[in-house]
VEXDREN-2710 file (C-alpha; in Angstrom, 1 decimal):
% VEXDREN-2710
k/r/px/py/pz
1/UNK/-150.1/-6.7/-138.6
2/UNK/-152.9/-7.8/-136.0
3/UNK/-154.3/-4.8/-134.5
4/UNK/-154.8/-5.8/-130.6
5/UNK/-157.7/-4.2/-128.6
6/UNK/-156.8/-2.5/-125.3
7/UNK/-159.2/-0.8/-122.1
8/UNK/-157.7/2.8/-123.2
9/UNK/-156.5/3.6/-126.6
10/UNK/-156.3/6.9/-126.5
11/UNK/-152.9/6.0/-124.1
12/UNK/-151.2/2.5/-125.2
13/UNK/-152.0/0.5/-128.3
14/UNK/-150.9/-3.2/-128.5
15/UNK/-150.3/-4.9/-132.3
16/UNK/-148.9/-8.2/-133.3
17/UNK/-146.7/-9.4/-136.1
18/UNK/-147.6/-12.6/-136.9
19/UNK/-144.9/-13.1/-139.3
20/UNK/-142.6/-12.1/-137.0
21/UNK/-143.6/-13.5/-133.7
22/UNK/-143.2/-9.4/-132.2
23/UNK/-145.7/-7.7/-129.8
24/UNK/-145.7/-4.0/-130.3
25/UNK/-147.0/-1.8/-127.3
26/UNK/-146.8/1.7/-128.0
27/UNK/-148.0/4.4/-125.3
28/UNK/-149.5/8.1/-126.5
29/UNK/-149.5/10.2/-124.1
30/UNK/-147.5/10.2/-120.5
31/UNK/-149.2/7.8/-117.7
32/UNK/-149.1/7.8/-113.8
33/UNK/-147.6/4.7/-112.8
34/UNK/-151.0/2.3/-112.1
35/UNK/-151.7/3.3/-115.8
36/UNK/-148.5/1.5/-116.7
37/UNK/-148.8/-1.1/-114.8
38/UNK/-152.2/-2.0/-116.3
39/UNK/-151.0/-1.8/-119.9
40/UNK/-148.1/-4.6/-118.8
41/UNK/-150.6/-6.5/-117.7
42/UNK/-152.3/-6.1/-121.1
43/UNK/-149.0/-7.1/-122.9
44/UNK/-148.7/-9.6/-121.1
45/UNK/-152.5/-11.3/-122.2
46/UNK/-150.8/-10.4/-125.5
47/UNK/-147.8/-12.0/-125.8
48/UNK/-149.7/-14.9/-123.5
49/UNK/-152.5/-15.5/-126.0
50/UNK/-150.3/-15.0/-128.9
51/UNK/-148.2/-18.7/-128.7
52/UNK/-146.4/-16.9/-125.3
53/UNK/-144.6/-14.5/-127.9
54/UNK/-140.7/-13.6/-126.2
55/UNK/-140.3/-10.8/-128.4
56/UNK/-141.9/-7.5/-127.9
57/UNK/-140.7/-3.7/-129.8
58/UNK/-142.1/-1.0/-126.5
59/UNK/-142.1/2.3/-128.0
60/UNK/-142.1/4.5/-125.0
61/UNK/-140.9/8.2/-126.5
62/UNK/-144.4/9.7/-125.5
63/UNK/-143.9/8.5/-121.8
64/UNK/-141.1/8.9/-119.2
65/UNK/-138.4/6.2/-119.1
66/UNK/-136.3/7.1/-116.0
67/UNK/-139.8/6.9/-113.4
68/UNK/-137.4/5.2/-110.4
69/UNK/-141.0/3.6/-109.2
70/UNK/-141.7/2.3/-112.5
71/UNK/-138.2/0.5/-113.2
72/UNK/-138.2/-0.2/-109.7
73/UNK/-141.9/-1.7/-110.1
74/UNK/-140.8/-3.3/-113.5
75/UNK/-137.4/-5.0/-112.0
76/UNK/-139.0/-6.1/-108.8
77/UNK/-142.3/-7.2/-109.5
78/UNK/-143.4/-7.5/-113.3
79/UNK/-140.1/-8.1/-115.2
80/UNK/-138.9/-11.2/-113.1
81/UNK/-142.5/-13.2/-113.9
82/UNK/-141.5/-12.7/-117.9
83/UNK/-139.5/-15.7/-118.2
84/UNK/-141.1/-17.7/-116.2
85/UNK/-144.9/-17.5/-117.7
86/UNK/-143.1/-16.8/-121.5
87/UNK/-140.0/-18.9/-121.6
88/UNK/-136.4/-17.5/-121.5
89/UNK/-135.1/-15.3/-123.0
90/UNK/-137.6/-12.8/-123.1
91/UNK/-136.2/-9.7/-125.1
92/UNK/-137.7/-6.0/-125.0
93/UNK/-136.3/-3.3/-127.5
94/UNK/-137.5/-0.2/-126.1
95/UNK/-137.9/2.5/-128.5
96/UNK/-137.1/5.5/-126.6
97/UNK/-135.4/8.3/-128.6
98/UNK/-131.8/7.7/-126.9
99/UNK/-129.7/4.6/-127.9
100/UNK/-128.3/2.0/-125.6
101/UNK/-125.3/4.7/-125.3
102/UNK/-127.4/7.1/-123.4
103/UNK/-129.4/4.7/-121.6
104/UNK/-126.5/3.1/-119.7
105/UNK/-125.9/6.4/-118.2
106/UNK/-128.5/6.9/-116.9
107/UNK/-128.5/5.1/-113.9
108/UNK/-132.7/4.2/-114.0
109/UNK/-132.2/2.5/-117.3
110/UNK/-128.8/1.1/-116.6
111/UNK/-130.7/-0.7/-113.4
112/UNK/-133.5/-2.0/-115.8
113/UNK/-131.1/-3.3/-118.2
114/UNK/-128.9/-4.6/-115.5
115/UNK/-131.8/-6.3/-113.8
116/UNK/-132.9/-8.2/-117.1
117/UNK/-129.8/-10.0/-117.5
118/UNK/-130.2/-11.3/-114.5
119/UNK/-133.7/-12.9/-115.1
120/UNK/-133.7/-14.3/-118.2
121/UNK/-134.2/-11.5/-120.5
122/UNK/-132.8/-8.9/-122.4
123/UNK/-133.5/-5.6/-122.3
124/UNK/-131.7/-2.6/-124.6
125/UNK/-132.5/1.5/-126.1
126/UNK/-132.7/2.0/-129.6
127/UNK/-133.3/5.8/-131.0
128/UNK/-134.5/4.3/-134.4
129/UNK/-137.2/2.0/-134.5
130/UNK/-135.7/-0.3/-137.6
131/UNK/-132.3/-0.6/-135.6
132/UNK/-134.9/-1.6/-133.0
133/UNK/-137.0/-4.4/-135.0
134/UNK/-133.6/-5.5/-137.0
135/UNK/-132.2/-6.1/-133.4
136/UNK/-135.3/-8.3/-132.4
137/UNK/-135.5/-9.8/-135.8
138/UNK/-131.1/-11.1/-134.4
139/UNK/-132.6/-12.8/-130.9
140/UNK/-133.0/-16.8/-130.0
END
């Protein structure tokens, strides 16, 4: 595992797998939604400078999931550029704590996950974070 630096580690950390082409983002503590969007930004450099890696574990249990502006900012704005700067499909296993069971009804996540099918990715909950990797270890 490649350690990756970030502007605040104290909040998100960003590691690679080399061996198995996965970006690992990981946030610490709960963030206001610029914070957020500056640590996509930084896994995006990531997965950009690492061969345009498609294949990222996002374990989000110390931060809020359900933010309406943040999965409305995601969906709109950041999520849709994905495939298009990393190639398609671009898959995100979010470990959050609640499986893809809970996730889908809520209707935040559901809208996330409904969005990415729609672009070119796929997005889906995992409360265990080997379900999570053995899952992204499954995608094209």
């Amino acid at each position: 595992m490649q350690v990756l630096t970030t502007r605040h580690p104290s909040c998100f950390t960003l590691a690679y797998l080399p061996d198995q082409h996965i970006i690992i983002g990981r946030w610490l503590r709960p963030v206001m939604l610029d914070e957020l969007q500056a640590h996509y930004q930084e896994l995006l450099g990531a997965a950009l400078t690492h061969a345009n890696c498609r294949h990222w574990l996002l374990d989000v249990r110390r931060r809020r999931i359900n933010d309406a502006d943040a999965v409305r900012w995601f969906g709109e704005d950041f999520g849709p550029r994905l495939p298009q700067l990393l190639g398609q499909p671009v898959v995100v296993a979010y470990f959050a704590m609640v499986g893809q069971d809970v996730a889908t009804s809520d209707p935040a996540l559901w809208e996330n996950i409904r969005q990415g099918s729609f672009q070119g990715a796929a997005y889906c909950y995992f409360d265990q974070e080997s379900t999570a990797m053995d899952w992204l270890a499954q995608q094209p």
